[in-house]
C-alpha positions in Angstrom: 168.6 -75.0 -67.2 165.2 -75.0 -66.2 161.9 -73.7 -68.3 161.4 -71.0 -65.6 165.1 -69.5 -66.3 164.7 -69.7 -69.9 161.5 -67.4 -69.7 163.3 -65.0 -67.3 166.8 -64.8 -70.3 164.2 -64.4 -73.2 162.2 -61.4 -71.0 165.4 -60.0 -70.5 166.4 -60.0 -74.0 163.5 -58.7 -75.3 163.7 -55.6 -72.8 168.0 -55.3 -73.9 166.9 -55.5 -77.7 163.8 -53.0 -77.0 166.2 -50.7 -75.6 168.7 -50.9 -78.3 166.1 -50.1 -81.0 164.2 -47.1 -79.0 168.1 -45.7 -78.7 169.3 -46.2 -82.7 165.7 -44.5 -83.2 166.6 -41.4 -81.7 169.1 -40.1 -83.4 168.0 -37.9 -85.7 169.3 -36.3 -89.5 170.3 -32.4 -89.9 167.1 -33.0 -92.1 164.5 -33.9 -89.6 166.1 -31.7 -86.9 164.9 -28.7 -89.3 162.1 -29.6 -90.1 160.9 -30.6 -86.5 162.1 -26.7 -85.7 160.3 -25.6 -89.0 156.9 -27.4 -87.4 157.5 -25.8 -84.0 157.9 -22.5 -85.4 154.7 -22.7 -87.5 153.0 -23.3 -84.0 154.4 -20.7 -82.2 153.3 -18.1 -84.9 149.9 -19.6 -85.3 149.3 -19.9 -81.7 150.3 -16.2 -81.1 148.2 -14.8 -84.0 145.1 -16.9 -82.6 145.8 -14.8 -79.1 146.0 -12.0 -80.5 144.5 -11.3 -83.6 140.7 -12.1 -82.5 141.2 -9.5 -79.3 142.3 -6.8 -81.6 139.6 -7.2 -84.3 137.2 -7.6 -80.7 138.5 -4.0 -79.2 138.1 -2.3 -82.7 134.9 -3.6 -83.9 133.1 -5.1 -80.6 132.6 -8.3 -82.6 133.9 -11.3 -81.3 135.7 -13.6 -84.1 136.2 -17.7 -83.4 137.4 -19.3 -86.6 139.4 -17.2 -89.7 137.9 -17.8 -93.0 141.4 -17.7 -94.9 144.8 -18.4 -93.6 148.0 -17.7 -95.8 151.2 -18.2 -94.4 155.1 -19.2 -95.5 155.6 -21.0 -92.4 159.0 -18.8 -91.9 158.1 -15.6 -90.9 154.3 -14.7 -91.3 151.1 -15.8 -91.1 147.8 -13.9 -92.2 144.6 -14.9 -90.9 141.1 -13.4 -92.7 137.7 -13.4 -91.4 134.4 -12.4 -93.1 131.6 -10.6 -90.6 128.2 -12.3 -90.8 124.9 -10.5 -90.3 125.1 -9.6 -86.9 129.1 -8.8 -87.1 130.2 -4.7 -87.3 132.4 -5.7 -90.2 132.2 -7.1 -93.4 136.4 -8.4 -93.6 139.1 -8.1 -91.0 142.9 -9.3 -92.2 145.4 -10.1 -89.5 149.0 -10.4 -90.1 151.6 -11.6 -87.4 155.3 -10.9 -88.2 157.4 -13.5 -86.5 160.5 -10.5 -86.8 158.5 -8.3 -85.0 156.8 -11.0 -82.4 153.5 -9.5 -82.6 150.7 -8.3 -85.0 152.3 -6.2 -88.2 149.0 -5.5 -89.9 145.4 -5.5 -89.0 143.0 -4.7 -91.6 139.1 -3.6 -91.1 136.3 -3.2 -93.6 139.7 -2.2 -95.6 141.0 0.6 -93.4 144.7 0.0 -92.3 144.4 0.3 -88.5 147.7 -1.1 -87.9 151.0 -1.0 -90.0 154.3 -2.0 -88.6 156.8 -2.7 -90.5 
């Protein structure tokens, strides 16, 4: 057997073992199958409640909000995102709380007048 066909059988195992290892790695535990759904739920809610929550304290107030100060969540079924106005801002606090149940904003929270209550 020559040098060159040993090279080629050794390349060839390395991609065969490769392949056997990616596969075994794949399968995954009830465990991590929950939590990987857990994660992807998190996202979801906090996406949505960054879409929506700074146009509604926009429309209400006029002030446009970037960043929340606070965020409280039980990475299930909520997530509440807080902002304090600065100087220049038309409010002093505005509290946003998404409700997965209802797939949209539950509670919004101005200056602390309830202008939104869903329950």
């Amino acid at each position: 057997m020559g040098e060159t066909q040993k090279i080629m059988i050794a390349v060839v195992g390395v991609f065969v073992v490769g392949f056997l290892m990616v596969g075994a790695s794949k399968q995954q535990t009830n465990e991590e199958k929950e939590s990987a759904s857990q994660i992807r739920t998190l996202v979801a809610m906090q996406e949505m409640a960054n879409q929506k929550c700074p146009k509604l304290i926009q429309n209400k107030t006029g002030t446009q909000v970037y960043f929340p100060t606070k965020t409280d969540t039980d990475k299930k079924s909520y997530v509440t995102m807080e902002w304090v106005g600065e100087k220049d801002s038309n409010f002093k606090t505005a509290s946003c709380t998404l409700l997965l149940s209802l797939g949209g904003v539950s509670k919004l929270v101005i200056d602390d007048q309830i202008l939104i209550d869903k329950k």
